[in-house]
mmCIF file of the N, C-alpha and C atoms, coordinates in Angstrom:
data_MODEL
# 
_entry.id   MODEL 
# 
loop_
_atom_site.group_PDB 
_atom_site.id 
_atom_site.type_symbol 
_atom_site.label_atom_id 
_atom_site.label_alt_id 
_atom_site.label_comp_id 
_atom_site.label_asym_id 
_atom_site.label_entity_id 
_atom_site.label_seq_id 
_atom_site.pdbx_PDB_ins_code 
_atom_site.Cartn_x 
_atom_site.Cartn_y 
_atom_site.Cartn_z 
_atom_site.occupancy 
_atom_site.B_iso_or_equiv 
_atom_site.pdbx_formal_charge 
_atom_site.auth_seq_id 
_atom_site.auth_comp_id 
_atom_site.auth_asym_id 
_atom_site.auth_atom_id 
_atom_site.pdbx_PDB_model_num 
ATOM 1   N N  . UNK A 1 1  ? -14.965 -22.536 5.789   1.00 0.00 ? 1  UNK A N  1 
ATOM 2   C CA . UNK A 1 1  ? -14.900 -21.802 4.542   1.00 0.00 ? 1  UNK A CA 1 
ATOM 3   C C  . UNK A 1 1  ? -13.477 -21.842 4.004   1.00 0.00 ? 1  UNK A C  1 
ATOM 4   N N  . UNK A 1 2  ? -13.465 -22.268 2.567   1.00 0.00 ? 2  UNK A N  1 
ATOM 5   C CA . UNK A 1 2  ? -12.014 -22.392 1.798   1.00 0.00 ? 2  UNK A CA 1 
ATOM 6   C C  . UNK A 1 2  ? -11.838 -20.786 1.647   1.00 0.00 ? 2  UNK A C  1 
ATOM 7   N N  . UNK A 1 3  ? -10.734 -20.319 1.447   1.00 0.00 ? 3  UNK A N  1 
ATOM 8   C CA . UNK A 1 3  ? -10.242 -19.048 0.809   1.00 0.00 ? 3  UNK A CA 1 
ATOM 9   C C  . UNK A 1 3  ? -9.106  -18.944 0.069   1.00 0.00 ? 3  UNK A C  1 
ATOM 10  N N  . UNK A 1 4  ? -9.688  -18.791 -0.761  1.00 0.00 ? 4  UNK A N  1 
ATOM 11  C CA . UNK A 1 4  ? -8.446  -18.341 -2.351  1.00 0.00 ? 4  UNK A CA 1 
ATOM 12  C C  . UNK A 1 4  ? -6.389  -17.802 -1.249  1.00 0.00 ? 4  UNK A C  1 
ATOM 13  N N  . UNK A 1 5  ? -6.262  -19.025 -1.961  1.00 0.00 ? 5  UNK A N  1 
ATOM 14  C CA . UNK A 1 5  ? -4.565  -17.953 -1.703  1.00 0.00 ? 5  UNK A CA 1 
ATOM 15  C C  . UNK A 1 5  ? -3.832  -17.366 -3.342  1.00 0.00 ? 5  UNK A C  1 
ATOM 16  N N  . UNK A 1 6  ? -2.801  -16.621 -3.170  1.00 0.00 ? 6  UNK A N  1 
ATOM 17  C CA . UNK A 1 6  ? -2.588  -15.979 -4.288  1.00 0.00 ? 6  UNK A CA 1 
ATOM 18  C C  . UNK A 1 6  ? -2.061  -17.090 -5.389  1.00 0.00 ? 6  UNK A C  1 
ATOM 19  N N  . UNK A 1 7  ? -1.707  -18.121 -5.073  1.00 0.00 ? 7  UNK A N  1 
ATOM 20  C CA . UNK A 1 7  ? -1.568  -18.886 -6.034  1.00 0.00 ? 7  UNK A CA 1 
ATOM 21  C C  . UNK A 1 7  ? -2.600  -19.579 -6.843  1.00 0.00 ? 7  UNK A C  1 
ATOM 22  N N  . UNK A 1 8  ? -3.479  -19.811 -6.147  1.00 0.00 ? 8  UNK A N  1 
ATOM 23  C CA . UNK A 1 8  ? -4.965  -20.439 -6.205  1.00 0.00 ? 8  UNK A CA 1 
ATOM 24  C C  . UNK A 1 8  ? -5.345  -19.614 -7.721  1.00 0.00 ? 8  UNK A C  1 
ATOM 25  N N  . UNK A 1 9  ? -5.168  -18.077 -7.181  1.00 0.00 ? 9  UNK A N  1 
ATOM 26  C CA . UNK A 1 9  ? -6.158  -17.159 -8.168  1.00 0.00 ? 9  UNK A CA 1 
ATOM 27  C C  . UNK A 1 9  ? -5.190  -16.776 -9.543  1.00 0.00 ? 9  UNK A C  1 
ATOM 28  N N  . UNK A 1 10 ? -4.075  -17.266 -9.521  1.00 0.00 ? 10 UNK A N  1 
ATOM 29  C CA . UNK A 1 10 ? -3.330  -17.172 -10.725 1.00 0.00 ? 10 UNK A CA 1 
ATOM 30  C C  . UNK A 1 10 ? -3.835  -18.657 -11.615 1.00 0.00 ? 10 UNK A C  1 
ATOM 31  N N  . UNK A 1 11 ? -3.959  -19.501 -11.039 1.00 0.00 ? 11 UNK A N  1 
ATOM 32  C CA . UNK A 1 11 ? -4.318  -20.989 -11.730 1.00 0.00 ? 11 UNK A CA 1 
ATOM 33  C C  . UNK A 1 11 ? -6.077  -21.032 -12.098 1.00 0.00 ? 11 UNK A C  1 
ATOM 34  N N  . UNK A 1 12 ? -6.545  -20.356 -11.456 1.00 0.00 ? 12 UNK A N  1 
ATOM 35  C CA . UNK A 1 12 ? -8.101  -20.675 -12.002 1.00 0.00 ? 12 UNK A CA 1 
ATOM 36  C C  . UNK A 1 12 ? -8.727  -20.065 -13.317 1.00 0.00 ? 12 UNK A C  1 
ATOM 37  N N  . UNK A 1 13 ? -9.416  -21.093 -13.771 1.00 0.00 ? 13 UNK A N  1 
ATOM 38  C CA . UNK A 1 13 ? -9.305  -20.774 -15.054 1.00 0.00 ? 13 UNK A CA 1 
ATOM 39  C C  . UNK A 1 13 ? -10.979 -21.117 -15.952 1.00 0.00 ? 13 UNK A C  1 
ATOM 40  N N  . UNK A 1 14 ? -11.370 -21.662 -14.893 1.00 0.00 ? 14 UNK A N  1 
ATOM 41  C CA . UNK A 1 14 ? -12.994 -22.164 -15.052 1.00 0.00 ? 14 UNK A CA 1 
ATOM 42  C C  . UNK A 1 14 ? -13.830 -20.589 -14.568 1.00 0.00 ? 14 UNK A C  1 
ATOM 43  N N  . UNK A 1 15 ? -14.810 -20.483 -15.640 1.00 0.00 ? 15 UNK A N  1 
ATOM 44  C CA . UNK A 1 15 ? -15.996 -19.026 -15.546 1.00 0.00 ? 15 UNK A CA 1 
ATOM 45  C C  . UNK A 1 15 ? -16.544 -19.790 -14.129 1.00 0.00 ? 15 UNK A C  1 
ATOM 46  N N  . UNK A 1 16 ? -16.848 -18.519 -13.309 1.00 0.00 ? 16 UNK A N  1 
ATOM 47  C CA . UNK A 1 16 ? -17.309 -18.269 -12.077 1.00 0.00 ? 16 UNK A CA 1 
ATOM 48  C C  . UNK A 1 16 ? -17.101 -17.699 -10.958 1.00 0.00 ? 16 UNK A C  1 
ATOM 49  N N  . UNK A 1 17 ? -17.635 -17.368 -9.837  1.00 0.00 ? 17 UNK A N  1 
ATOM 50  C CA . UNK A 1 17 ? -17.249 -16.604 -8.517  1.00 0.00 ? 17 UNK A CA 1 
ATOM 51  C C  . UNK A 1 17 ? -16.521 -17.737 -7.462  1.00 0.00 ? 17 UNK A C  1 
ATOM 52  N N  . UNK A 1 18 ? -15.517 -17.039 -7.206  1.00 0.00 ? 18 UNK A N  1 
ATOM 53  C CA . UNK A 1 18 ? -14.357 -18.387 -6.602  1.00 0.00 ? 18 UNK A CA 1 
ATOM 54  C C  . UNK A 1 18 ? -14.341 -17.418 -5.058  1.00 0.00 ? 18 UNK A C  1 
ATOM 55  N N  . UNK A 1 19 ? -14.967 -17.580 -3.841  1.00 0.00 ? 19 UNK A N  1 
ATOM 56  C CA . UNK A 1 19 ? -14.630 -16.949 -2.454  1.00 0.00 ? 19 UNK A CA 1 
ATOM 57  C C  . UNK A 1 19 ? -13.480 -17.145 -2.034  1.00 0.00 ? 19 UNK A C  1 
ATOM 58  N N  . UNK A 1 20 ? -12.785 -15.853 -1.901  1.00 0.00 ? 20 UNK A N  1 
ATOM 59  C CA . UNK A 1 20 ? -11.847 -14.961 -1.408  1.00 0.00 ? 20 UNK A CA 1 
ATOM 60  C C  . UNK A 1 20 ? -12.027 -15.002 -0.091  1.00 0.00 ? 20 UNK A C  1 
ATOM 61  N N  . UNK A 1 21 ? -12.816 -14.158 0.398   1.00 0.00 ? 21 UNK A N  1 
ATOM 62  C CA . UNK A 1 21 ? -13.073 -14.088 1.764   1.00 0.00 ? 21 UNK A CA 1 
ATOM 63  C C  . UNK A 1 21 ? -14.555 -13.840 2.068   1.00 0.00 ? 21 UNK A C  1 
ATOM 64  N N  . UNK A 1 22 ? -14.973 -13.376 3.302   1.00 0.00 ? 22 UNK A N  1 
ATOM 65  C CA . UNK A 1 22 ? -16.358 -13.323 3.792   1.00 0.00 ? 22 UNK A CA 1 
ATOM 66  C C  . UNK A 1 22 ? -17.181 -13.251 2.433   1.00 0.00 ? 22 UNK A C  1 
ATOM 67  N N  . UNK A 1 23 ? -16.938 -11.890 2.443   1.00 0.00 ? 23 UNK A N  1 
ATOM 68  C CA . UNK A 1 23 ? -18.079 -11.638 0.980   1.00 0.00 ? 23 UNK A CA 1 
ATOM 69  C C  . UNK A 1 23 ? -17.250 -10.910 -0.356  1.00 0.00 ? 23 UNK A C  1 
ATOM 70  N N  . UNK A 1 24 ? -15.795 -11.264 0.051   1.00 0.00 ? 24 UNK A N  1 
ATOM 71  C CA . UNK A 1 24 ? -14.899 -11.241 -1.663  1.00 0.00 ? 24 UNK A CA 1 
ATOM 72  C C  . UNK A 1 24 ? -15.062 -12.286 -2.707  1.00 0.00 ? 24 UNK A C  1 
ATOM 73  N N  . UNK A 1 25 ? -14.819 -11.746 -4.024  1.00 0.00 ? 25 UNK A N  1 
ATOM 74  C CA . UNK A 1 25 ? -15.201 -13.494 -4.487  1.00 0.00 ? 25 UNK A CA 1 
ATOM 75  C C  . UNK A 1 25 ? -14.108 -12.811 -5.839  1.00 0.00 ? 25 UNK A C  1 
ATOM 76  N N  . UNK A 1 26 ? -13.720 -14.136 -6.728  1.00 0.00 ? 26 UNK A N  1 
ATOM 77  C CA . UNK A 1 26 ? -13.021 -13.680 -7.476  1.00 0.00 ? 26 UNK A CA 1 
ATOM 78  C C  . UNK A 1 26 ? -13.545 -14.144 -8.979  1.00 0.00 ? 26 UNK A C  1 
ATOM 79  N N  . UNK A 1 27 ? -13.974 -13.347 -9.716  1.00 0.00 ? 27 UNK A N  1 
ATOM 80  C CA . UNK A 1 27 ? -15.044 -13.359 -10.631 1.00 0.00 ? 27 UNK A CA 1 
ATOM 81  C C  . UNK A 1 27 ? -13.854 -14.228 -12.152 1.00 0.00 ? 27 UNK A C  1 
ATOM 82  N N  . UNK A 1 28 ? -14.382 -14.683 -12.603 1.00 0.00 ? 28 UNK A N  1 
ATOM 83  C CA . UNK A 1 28 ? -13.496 -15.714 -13.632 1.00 0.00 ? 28 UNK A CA 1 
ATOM 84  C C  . UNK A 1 28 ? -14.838 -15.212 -14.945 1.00 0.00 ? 28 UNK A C  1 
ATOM 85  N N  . UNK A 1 29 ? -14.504 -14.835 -15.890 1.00 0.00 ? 29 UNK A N  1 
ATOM 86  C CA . UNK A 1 29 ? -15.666 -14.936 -17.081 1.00 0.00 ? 29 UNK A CA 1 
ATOM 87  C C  . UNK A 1 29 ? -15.582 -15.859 -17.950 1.00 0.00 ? 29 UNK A C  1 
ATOM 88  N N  . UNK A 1 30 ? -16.322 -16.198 -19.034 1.00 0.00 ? 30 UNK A N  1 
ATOM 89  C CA . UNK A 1 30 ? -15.750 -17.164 -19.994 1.00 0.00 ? 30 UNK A CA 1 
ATOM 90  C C  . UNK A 1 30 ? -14.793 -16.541 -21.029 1.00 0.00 ? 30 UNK A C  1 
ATOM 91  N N  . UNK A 1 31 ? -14.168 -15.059 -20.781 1.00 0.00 ? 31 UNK A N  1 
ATOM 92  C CA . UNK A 1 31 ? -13.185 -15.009 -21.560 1.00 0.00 ? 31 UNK A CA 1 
ATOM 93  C C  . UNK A 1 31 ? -12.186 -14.972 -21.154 1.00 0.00 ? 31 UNK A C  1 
ATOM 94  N N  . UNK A 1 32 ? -11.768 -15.214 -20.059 1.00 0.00 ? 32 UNK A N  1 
ATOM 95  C CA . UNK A 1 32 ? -11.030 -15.809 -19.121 1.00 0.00 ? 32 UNK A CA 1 
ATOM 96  C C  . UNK A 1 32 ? -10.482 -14.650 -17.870 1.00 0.00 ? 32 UNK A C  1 
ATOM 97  N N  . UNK A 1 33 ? -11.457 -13.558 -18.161 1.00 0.00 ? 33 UNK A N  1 
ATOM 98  C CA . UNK A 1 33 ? -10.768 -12.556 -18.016 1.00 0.00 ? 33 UNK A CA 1 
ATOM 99  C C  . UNK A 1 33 ? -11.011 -12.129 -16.036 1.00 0.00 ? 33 UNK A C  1 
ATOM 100 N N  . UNK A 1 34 ? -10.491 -11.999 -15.383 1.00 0.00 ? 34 UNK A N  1 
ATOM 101 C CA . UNK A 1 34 ? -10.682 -12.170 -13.715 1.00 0.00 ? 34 UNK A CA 1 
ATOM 102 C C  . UNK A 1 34 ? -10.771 -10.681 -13.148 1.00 0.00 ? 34 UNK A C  1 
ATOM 103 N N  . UNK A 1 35 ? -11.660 -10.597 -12.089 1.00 0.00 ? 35 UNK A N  1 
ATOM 104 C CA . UNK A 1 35 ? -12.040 -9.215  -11.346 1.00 0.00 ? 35 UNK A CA 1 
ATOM 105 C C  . UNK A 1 35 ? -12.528 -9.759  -9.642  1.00 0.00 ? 35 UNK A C  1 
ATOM 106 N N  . UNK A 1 36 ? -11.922 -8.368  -9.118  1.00 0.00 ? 36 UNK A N  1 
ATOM 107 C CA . UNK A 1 36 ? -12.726 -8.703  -7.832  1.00 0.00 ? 36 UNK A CA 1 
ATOM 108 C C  . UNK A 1 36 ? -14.070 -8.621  -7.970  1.00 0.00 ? 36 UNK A C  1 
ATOM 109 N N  . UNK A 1 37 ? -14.175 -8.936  -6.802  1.00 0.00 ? 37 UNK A N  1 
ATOM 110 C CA . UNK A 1 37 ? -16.281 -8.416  -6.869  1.00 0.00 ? 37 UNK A CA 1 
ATOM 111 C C  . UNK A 1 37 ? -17.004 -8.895  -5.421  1.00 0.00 ? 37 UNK A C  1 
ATOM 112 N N  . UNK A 1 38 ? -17.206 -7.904  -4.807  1.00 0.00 ? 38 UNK A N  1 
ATOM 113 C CA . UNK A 1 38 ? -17.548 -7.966  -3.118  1.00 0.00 ? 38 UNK A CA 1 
ATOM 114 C C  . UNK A 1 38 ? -19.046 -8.133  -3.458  1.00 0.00 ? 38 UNK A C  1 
ATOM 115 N N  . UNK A 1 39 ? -19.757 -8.840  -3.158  1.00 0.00 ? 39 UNK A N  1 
ATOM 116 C CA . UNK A 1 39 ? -20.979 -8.854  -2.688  1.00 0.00 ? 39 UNK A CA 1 
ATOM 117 C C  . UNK A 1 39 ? -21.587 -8.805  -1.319  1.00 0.00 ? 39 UNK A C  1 
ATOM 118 N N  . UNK A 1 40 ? -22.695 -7.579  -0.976  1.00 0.00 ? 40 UNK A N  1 
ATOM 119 C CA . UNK A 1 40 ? -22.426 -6.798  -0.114  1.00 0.00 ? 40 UNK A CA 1 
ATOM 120 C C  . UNK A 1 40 ? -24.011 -6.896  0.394   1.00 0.00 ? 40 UNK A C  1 
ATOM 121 N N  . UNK A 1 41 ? -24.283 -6.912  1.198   1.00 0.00 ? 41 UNK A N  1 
ATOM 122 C CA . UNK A 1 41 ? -25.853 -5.837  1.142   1.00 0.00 ? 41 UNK A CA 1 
ATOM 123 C C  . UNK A 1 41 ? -25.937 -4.853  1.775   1.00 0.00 ? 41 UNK A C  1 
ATOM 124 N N  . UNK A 1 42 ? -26.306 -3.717  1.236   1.00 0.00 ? 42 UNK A N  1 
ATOM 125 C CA . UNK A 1 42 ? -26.236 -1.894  1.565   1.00 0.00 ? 42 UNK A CA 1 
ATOM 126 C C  . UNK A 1 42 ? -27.855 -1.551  1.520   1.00 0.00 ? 42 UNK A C  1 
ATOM 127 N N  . UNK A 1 43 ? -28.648 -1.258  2.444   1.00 0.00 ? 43 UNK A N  1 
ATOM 128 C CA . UNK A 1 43 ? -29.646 -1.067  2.575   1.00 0.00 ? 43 UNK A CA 1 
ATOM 129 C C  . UNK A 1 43 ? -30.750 -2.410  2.418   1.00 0.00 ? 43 UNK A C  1 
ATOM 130 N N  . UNK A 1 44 ? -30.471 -3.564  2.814   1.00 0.00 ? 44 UNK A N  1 
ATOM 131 C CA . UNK A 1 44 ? -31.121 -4.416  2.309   1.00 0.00 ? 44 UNK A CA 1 
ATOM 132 C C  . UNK A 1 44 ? -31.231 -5.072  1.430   1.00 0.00 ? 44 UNK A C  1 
ATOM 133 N N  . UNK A 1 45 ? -30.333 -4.501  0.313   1.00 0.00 ? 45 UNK A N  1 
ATOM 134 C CA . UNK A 1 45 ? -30.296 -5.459  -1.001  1.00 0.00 ? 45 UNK A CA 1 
ATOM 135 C C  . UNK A 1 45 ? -28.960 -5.625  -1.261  1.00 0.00 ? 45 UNK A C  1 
ATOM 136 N N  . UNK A 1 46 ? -29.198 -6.991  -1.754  1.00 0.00 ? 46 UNK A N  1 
ATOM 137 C CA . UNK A 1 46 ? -27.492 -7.247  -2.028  1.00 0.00 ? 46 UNK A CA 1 
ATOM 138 C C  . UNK A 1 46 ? -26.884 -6.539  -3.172  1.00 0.00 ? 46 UNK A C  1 
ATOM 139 N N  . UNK A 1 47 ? -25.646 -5.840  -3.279  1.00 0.00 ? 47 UNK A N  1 
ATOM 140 C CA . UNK A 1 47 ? -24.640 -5.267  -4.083  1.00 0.00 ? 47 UNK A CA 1 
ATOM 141 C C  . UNK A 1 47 ? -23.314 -6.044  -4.525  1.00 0.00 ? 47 UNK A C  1 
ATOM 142 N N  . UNK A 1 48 ? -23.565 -6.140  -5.728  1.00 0.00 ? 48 UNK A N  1 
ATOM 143 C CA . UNK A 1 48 ? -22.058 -6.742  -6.198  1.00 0.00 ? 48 UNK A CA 1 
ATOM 144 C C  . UNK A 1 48 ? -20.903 -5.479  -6.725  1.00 0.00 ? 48 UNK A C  1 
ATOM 145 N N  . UNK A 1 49 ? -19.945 -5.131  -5.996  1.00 0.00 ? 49 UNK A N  1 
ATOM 146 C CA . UNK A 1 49 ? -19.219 -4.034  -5.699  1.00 0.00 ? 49 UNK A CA 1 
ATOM 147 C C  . UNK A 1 49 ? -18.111 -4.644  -6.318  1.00 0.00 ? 49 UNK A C  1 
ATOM 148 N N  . UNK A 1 50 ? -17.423 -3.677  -7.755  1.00 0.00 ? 50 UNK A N  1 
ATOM 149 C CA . UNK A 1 50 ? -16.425 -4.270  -8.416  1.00 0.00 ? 50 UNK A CA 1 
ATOM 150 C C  . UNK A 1 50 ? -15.413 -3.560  -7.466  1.00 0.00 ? 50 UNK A C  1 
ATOM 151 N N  . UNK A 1 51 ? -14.535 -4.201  -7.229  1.00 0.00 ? 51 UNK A N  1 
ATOM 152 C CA . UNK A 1 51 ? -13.090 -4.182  -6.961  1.00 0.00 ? 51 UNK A CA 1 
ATOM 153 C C  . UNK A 1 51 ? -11.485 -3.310  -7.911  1.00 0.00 ? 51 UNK A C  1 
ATOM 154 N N  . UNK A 1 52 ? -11.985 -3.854  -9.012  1.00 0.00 ? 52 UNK A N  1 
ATOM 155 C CA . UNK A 1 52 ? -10.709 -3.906  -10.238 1.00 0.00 ? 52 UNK A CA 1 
ATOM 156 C C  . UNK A 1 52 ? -10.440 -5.197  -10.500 1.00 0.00 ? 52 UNK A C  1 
ATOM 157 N N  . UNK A 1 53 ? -9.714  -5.388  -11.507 1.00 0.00 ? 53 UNK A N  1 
ATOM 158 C CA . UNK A 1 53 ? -9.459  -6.237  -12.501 1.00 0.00 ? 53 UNK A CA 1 
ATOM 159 C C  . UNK A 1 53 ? -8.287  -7.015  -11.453 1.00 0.00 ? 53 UNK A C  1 
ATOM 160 N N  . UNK A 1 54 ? -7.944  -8.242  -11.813 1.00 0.00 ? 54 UNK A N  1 
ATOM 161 C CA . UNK A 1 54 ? -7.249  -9.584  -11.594 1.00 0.00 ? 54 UNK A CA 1 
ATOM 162 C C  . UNK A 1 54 ? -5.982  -9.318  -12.587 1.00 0.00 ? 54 UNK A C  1 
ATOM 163 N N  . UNK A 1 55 ? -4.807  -9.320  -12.295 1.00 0.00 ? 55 UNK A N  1 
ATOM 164 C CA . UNK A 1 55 ? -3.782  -9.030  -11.083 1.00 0.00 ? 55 UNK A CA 1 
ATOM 165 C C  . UNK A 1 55 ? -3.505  -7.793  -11.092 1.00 0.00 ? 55 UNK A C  1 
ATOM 166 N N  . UNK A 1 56 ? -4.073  -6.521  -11.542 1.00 0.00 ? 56 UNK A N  1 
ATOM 167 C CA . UNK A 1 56 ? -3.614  -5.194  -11.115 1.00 0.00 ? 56 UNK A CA 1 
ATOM 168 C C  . UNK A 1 56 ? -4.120  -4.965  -9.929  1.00 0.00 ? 56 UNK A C  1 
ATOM 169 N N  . UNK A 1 57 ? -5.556  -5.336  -9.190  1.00 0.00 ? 57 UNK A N  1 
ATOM 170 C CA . UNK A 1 57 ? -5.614  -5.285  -7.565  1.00 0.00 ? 57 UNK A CA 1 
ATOM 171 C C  . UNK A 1 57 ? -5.286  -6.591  -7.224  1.00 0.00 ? 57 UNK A C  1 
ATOM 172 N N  . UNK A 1 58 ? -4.412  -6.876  -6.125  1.00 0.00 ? 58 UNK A N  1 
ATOM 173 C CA . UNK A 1 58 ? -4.164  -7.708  -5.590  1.00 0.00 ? 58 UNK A CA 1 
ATOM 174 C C  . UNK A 1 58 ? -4.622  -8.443  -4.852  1.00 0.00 ? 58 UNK A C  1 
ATOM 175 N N  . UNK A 1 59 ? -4.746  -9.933  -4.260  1.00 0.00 ? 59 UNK A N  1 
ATOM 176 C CA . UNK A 1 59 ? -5.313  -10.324 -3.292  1.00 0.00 ? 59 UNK A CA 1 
ATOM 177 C C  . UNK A 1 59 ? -5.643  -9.532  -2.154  1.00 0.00 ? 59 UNK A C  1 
ATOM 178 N N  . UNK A 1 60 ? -4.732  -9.392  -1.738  1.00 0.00 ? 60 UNK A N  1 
ATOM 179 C CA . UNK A 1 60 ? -4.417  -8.296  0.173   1.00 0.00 ? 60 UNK A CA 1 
ATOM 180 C C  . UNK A 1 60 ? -4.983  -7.138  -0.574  1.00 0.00 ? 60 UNK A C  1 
ATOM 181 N N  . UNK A 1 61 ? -5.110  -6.387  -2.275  1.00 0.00 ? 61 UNK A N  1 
ATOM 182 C CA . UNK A 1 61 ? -5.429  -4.941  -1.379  1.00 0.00 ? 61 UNK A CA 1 
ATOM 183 C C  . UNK A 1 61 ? -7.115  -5.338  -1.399  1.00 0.00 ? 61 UNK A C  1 
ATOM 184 N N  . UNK A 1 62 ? -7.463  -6.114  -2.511  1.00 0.00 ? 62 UNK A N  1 
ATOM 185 C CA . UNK A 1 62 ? -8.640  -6.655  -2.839  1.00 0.00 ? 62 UNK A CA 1 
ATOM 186 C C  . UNK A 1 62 ? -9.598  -6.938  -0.934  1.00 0.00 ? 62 UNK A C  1 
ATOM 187 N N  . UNK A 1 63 ? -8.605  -7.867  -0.314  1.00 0.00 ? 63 UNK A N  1 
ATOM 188 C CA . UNK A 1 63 ? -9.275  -8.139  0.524   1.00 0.00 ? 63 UNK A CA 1 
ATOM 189 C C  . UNK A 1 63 ? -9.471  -6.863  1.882   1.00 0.00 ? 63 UNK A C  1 
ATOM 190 N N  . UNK A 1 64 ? -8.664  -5.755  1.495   1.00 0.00 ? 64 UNK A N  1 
ATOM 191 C CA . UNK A 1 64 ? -8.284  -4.927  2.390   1.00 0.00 ? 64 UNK A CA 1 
ATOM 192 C C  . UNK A 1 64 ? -9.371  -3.807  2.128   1.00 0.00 ? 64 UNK A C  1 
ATOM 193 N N  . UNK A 1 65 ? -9.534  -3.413  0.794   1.00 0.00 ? 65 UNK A N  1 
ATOM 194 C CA . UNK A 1 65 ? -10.495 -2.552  0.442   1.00 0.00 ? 65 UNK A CA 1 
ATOM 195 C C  . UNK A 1 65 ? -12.276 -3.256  0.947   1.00 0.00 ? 65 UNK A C  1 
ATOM 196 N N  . UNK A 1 66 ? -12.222 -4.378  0.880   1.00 0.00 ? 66 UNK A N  1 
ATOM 197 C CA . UNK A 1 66 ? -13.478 -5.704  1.325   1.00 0.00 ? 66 UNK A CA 1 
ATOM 198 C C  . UNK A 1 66 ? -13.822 -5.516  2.444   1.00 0.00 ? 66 UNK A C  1 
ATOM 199 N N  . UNK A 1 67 ? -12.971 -5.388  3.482   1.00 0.00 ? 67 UNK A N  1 
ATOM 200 C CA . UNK A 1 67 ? -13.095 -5.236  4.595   1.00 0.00 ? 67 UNK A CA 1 
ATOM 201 C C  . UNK A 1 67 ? -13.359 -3.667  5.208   1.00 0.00 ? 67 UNK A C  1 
ATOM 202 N N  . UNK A 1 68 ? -12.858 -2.458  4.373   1.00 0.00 ? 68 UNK A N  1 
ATOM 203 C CA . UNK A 1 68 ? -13.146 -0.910  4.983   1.00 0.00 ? 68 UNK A CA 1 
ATOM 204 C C  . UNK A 1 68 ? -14.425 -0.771  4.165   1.00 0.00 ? 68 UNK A C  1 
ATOM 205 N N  . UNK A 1 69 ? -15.127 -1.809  2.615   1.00 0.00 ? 69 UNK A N  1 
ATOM 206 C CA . UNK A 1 69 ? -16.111 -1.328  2.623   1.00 0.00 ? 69 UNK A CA 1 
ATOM 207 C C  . UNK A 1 69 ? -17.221 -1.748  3.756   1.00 0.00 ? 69 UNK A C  1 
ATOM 208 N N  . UNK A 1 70 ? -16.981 -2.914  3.926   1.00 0.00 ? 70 UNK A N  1 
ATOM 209 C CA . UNK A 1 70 ? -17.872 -3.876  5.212   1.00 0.00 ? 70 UNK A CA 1 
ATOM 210 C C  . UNK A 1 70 ? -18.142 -3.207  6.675   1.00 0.00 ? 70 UNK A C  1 
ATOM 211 N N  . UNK A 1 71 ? -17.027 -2.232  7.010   1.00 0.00 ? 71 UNK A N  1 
ATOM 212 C CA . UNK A 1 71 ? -17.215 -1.155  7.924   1.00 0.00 ? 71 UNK A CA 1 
ATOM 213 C C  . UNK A 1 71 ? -18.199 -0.121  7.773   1.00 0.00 ? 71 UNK A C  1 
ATOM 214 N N  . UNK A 1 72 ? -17.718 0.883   6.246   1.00 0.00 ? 72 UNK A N  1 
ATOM 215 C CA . UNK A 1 72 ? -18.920 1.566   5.808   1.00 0.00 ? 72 UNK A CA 1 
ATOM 216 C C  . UNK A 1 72 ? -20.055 1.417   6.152   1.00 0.00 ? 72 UNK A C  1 
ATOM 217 N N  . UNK A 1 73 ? -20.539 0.167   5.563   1.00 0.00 ? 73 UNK A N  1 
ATOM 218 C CA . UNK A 1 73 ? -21.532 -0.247  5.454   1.00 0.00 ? 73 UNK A CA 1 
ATOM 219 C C  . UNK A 1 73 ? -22.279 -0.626  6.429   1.00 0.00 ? 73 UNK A C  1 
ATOM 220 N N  . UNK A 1 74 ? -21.590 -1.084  7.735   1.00 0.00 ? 74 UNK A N  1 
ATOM 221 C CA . UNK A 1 74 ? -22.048 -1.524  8.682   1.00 0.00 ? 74 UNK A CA 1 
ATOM 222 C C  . UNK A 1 74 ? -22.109 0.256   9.951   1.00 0.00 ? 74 UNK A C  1 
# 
């Protein structure tokens, strides 16, 4: 599995979900505009869990908050 480094996610620029980590992904729209977004499954169904916006959360806290929800949850 590739994973976004912080330079990666300043240069991308094509609409779509770009994986971050396990189940982080880094959401690109066609207005160019970027967000985290964990996709999760919480009771059986999958959840796409916004994060915050692209670069006010950061990679690390992005991936840090990813990981204490993945605990929750588990």
């Amino acid at each position: 599995m590739r994973r976004l480094n912080a330079a990666q996610c300043k240069t991308i620029s094509k609409p779509g979900f770009f994986r971050a980590d396990d189940t982080l992904y880094l959401c690109v729209k066609d207005t160019g505009r970027k967000s985290w977004v964990q996709r999760i499954v919480v009771d059986g169904r999958r959840v796409n869990m916004s994060l915050g916006p692209y670069p006010v959360v950061t990679l690390s806290e992005a991936r840090d908050q990813a990981l204490d929800n993945r605990r929750l949850v588990r």
